[in-house]
Structure formats: C-alpha cells, structure tokens
C-alpha positions in Angstrom: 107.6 112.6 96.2 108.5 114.9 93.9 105.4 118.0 93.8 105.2 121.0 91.9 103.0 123.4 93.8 100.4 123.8 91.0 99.5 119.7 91.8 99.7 120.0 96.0 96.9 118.6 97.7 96.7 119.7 101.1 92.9 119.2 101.9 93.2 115.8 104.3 89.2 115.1 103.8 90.1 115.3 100.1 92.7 112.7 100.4 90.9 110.7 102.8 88.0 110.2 100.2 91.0 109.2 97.8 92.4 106.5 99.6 89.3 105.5 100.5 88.1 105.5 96.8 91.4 103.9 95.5 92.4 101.8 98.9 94.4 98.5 96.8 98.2 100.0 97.7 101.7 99.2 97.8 103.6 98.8 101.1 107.0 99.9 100.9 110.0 98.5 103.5 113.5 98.3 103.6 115.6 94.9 104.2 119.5 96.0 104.8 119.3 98.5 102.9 117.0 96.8 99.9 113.7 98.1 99.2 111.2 95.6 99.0 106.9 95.6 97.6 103.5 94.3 98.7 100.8 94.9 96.6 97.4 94.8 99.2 94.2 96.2 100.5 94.3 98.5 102.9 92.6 100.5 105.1 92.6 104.7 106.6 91.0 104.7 109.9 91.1 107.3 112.6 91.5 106.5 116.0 91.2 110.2 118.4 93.2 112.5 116.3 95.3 110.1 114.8 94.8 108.1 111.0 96.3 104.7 110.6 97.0 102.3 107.5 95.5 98.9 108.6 95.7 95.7 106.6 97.3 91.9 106.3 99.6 90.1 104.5 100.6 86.6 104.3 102.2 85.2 107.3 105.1 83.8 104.8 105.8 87.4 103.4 108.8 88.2 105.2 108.1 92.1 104.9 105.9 91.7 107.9 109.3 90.9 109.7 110.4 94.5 108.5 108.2 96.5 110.4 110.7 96.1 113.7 113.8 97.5 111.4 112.5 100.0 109.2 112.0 103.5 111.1 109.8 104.7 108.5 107.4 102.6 106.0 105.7 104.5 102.8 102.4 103.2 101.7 101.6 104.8 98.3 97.7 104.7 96.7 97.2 105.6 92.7 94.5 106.8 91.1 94.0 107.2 87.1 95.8 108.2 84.7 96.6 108.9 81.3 98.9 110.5 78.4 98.3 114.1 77.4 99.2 114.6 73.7 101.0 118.3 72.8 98.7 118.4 70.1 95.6 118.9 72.3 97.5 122.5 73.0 97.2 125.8 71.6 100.8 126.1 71.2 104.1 124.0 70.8 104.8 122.2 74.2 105.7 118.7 75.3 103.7 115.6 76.2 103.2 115.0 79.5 101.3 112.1 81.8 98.1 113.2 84.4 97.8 111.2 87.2 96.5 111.4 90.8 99.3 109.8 93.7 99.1 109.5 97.3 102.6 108.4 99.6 101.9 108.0 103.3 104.6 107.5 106.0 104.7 106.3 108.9 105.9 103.3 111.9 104.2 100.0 111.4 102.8 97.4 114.2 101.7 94.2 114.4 98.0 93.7 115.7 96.9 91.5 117.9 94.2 88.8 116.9 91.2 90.9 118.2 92.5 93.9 116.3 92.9 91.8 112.8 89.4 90.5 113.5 88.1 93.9 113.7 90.0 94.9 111.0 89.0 92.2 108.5 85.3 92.3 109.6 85.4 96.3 108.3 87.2 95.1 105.2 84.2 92.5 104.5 82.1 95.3 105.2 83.2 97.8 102.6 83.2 95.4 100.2 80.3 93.6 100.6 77.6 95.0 102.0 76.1 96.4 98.4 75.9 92.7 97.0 72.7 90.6 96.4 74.6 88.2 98.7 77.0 89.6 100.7 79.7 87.2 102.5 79.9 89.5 106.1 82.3 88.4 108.8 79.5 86.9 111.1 78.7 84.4 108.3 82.1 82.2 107.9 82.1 79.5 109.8 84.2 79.8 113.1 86.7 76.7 111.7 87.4 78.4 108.5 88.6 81.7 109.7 90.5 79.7 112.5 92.2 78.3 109.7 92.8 81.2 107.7 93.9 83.4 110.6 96.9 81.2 111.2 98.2 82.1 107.7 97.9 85.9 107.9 99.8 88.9 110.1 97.9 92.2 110.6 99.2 95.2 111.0 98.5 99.4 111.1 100.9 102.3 110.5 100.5 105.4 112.1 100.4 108.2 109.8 102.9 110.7 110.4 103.6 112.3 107.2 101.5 112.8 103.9 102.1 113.7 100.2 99.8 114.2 97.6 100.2 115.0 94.3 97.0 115.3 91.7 98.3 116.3 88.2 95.7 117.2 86.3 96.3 120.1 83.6 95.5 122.8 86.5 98.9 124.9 85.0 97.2 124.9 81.1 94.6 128.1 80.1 91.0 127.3 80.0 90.9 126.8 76.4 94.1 123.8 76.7 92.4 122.3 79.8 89.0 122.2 78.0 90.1 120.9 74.9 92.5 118.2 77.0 89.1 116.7 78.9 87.2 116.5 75.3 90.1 114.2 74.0 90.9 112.1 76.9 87.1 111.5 76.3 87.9 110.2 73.0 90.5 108.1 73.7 88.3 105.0 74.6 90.0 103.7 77.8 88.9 104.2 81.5 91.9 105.8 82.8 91.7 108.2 80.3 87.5 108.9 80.7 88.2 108.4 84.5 90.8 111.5 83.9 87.8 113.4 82.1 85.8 112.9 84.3 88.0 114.0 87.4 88.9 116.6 85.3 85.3 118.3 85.3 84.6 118.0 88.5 87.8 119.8 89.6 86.4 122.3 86.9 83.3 122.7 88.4 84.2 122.2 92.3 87.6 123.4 92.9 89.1 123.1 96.5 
C-alpha cells in the first residue's frame, strides 16, 4: 500500500485497537496467478510475541485451498471514510478522499477442530456478551455445531508484515483541518461524522 509519510501509522497498539474496532475484512489469495476475495470476520490474537489473523470460511470456498500455494496472503481492514471538498480550504487545491486502511501479510494455516472451536467460542464472545440474551458457545446444542462444523475450514495467518495508512487532513493548517471536521459534521452521513469525530480525537490526543 501506497503511504505518504504524513498518514504512517507505526504505533502497533494503535492498530491493534483498529482492527479490533473494524475486524469484518477481506482476505486476499492468489489462484495461478489470479487474485481472488473473501469478505469475513476475523480475528488479531497474540500468541508469545507473535499476532495472528484467525477466522473461517465456508468449506466450499475454494480460497481455503489457497493457503498451501500462496507464499504470502494480505488481509486488509477499513475504517471510515469520506470526500473532502476544496472548498472547505483556505486556498485553491484539489479534492481529495480521508480514510483509515490497514493491509496485513502473512502465511496462512489450517486449524485443527480444537483450534476452530476455540476460535469461534472467542468470536461468540466479542459479539455477544453485551446483549440482553446473548447466544455464547456453551449454549448451542452439541448436534447443531456438529453439523455446522462440517461445513466450515478455520484458519490463522501469522503476521509478518503491516501497513497502515490513516488519511486524515494531518498535512492541512489548523484553520483547513478545523474547518474540514465542522463540514464533514454537516454532511449527514456516518462515514463522514465517524471522520469528524476521529478527526478530534487525533486533534486532541495525537500519537
């Protein structure tokens, strides 16, 4: 990924929290030569001193059958995003689009059935837990996951590499960058207040 050095993240508990925060990626593989897509939830775990990607697909999603082929996989994670008009600037310039990106690389495995277990009760558990009635691991009954088990493949990657982009108007004056957040505020979609929002608190709490 392309990343000027005014939008470099290098702060790894800053881009843990992101993934964490925004954890529905895409998995990226190659078949002969043919790049190929899966849309999923995922996972950043650390294991010693090491960070993995874990999650599942469906057992007839041939990417899975990738993982032995492809020396490297890339897992990207977005955040919001939105348009920045020229006219919110004090002088002539161009538009231009603020986002936040993440692209992870890394060698993919399969995991065993224990491992996916594991992995899908932690899944149940961060999404879960904070509902009136939350649907945990322990309370499926043991035919149903049987069942659905036998139509899924798990897997981790082992982080090896990281990129991290966060364009956010950190190369415009104070006066541009304060007038940019009042706008996006205006524009009355959630990407665009979602960008405000980030916006101020990289304001107020730079890293």
């Amino acid at each position: 990924m392309y990343i000027p050095k005014y939008f470099k993240v290098n702060n790894v508990d800053e881009i843990r929290e992101f993934v964490q925060q925004n954890s529905f990626g895409t998995l990226v593989t190659t078949k002969k030569g043919k790049p190929i897509a899966t849309h999923l939830p995922l996972q950043l775990v650390k294991e010693e001193d090491a960070y993995y990607i874990t999650g599942h697909m469906a057992y007839g999603n041939p990417q899975w059958r990738t993982f032995e082929t492809s020396e490297d996989v890339l897992v990207m994670f977005q955040g919001p995003h939105a348009y920045i008009s020229s006219s919110w600037y004090e002088q002539e310039n161009v538009p231009t689009w603020n986002y936040q990106a993440v692209h992870l690389y890394g060698t993919a495995q399969l995991l065993d059935e224990e491992e996916l277990k594991q992995d899908l009760a932690r899944l149940m558990q961060k999404y879960e837990k904070h509902r009136e009635n939350p649907v945990l691991w322990g309370k499926l009954s043991p035919s149903l996951l049987e069942r659905e088990l036998k139509g899924i493949v798990g897997f981790k990657i082992k982080v090896g590499e990281i990129q991290a982009a966060y364009k956010m108007s950190q190369n415009r004056n104070d006066t541009d960058y304060a007038n940019i957040v009042e706008q996006l505020q205006k524009e009355g979609n959630p990407d665009s207040k979602q960008m405000a929002e980030l916006m101020e608190k990289k304001l107020k709490n730079p890293m």
